[in-house]
N, C-alpha and C positions, 0 to 999 in steps of 0.2 A: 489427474484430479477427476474422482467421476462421482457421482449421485450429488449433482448439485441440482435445488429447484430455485431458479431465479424469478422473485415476484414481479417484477418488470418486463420481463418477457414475456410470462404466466399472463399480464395483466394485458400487455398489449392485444395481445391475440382474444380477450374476452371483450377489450371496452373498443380497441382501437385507437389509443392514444400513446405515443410512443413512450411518455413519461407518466409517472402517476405515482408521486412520493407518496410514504406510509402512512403518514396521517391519512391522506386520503383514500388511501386502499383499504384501511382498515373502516373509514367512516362510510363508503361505499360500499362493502363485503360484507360488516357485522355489524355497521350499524353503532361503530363505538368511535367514542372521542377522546382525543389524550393533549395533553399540554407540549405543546413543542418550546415552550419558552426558555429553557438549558438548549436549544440544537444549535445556536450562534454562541453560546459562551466558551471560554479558551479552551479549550481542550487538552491542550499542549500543556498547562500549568499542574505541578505534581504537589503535594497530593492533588485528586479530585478532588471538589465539595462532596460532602452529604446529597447533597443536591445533585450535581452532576451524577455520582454513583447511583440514586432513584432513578433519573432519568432514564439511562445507560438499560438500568435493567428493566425499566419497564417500555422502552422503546422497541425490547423483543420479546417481550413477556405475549403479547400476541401473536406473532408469528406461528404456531404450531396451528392455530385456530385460523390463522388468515391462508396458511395453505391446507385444510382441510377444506374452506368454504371454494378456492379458489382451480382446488385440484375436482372437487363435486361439480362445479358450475364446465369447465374445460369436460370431464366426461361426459354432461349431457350434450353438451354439444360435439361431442368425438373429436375433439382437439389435441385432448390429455398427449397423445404419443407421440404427437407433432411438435408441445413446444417441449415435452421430455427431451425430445431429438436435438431440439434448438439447444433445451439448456446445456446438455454435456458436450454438444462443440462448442459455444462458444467459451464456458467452462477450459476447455481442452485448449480454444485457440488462447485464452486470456493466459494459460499456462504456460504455455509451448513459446510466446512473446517475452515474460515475463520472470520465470525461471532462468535462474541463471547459479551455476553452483559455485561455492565458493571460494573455490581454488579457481578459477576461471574467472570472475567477476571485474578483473582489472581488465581484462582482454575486451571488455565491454567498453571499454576507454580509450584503451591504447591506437595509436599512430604508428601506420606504420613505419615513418619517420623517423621513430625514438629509438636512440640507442640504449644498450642493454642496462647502462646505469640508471637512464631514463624508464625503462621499465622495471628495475628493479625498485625504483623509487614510489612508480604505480602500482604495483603488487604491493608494498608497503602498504602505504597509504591504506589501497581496498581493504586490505584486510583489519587494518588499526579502525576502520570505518564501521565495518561490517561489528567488529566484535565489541565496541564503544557503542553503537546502534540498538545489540541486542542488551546489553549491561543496562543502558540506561530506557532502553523501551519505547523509542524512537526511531523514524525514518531514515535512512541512511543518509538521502538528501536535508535533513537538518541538524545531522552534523557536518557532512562534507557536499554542497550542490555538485551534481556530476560535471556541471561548466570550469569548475576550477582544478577537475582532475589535469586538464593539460597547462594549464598555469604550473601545479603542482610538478608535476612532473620535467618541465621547461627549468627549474630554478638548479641551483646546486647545491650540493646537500648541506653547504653551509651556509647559512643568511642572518635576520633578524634577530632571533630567538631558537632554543631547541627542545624539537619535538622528536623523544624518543619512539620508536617503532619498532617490533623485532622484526628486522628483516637484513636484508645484503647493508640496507642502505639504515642506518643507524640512526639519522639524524633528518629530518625532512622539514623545511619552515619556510614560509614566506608570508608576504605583507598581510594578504588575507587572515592568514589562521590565525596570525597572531592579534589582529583586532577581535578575533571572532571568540578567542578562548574566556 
């Protein structure tokens, strides 16, 4: 992941304050004011509003303008290549933590404990996770919390109710998922 410029770091390094949300960056920078009153509304509920979707877009519609003012103000003060430097490590460390591919992503779970039906179980799951996640344009953590992968994986492949999976392990259910469905 490289040419990232992070305006929080950008901003630290100009004002000195660790944090400094966009409202304020933008009203400090250019001198402009925007309505934050959609940033608390649910987010998670589909469709958006009308409303939410203005917001959305106008919550970056200054950005191009906030780092021109932001990247001019860091080169009079010969900063610019110092938090450039900053951005693409932590940029690189936020990846290098976080990245995880998806043939691998159950191994993110797994114990070394589980026997191979038990990780055939976790390889299931991840991946019914992963590919329900991106179908529906949500978290992986809300469809499945990573805490209940070893619950999940602990159970036997018969229980409650059945939840199909294409994997070893065909059938995968317990008390959780089936309240959660």
């Amino acid at each position: 992941m490289t040419n990232i410029f992070d305006t929080q770091i950008a901003l630290s390094y100009l004002t000195g304050q660790l944090q400094m949300g966009y409202q304020q960056a933008l009203a400090d920078q250019l001198d402009m004011h925007i309505d934050k009153e959609h940033s608390q509304s649910d987010w998670l509920q589909r469709p958006l509003t009308d409303e939410q979707e203005q917001y959305a877009i106008d919550d970056v519609r200054y950005l191009p303008a906030l780092y021109l003012s932001i990247e001019h103000a860091l080169k009079a003060q010969g900063l610019y290549d110092y938090v450039w430097a900053d951005c693409q490590l932590y940029a690189s460390d936020l990846y290098d933590t976080q990245h995880v591919e998806d043939e691998a992503m159950y191994l993110t779970m797994a114990d070394y404990r589980y026997n191979s039906q038990q990780m055939a179980i976790l390889k299931g799951v991840a991946t019914w996770r992963e590919e329900l996640a991106r179908a529906t344009n949500q978290p992986r953590t809300f469809v499945i919390k990573n805490k209940q992968y070893e619950r999940l994986s602990l159970k036997s492949q018969t229980a409650c109710e059945s939840w199909h999976i294409k994997q070893p392990c065909t059938v995968v259910c317990c008390d959780y998922m089936a309240k959660s469905c």
